[in-house]
C-alpha positions as CSV (number, residue, x, y, z in Angstrom):
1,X,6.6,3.1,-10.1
2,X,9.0,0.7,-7.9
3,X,9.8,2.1,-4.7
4,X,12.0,-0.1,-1.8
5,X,9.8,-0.6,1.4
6,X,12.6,-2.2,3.2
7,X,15.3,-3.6,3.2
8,X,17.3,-6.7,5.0
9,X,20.7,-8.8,5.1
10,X,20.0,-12.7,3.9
11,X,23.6,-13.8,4.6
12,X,21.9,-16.7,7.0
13,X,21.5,-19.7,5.0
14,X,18.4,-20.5,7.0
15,X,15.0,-19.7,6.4
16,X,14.3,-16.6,8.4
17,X,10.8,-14.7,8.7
18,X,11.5,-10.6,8.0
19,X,8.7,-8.0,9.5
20,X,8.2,-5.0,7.1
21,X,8.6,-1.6,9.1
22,X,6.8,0.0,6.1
23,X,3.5,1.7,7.6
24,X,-0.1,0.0,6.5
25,X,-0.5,3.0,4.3
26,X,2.4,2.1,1.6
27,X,1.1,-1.2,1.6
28,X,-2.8,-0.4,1.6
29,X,-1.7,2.0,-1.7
30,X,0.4,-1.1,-3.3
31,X,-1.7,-2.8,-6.0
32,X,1.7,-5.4,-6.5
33,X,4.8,-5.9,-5.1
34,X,8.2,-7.4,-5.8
35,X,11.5,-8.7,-4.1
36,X,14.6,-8.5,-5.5
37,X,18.3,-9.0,-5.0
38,X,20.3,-6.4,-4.6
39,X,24.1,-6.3,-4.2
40,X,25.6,-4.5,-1.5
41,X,24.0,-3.5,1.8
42,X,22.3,0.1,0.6
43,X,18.5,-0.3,-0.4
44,X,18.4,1.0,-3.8
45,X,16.4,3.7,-5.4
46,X,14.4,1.1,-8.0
47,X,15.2,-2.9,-8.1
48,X,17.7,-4.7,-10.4
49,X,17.2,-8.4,-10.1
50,X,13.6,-8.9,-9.3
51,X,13.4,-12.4,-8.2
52,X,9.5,-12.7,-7.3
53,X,6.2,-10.7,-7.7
54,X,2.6,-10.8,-6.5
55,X,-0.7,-9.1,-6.1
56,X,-1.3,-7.7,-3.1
57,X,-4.7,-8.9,-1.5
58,X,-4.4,-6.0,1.7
C-alpha cells in the first residue's frame, strides 16, 4: 500500500537536495518506494503521477 512519507515544494528550478523527516522505521519497513507529482501543496493520501521508483537497499 502507498503511503506519503513527506512531502516538499519544487518551485526552485535548481537542483536542491530534500532530507526526509520520516523516522528510520517507515523506511526500514519499505521494501520500494516512489516519487510522484502531485498538484497543489497538500500531501495526498496515495500518489497520482508517479514519476520514479526503486528498491530500497536500507
Amino acid at each position: 500500500m502507498a503511503r506519503p512519507l513527506a512531502g516538499f515544494d519544487t518551485s526552485n528550478q535548481r537542483p536542491v537536495v530534500h532530507r526526509l523527516a520520516a523516522s528510520l522505521a517507515m523506511v526500514s519497513a519499505a521494501s520500494t518506494f516512489a516519487i510522484s507529482l502531485e498538484p497543489g501543496t497538500a500531501t495526498p493520501a496515495r500518489p497520482t503521477q508517479i514519476v520514479a521508483t526503486g528498491v530500497s537497499q536500507v
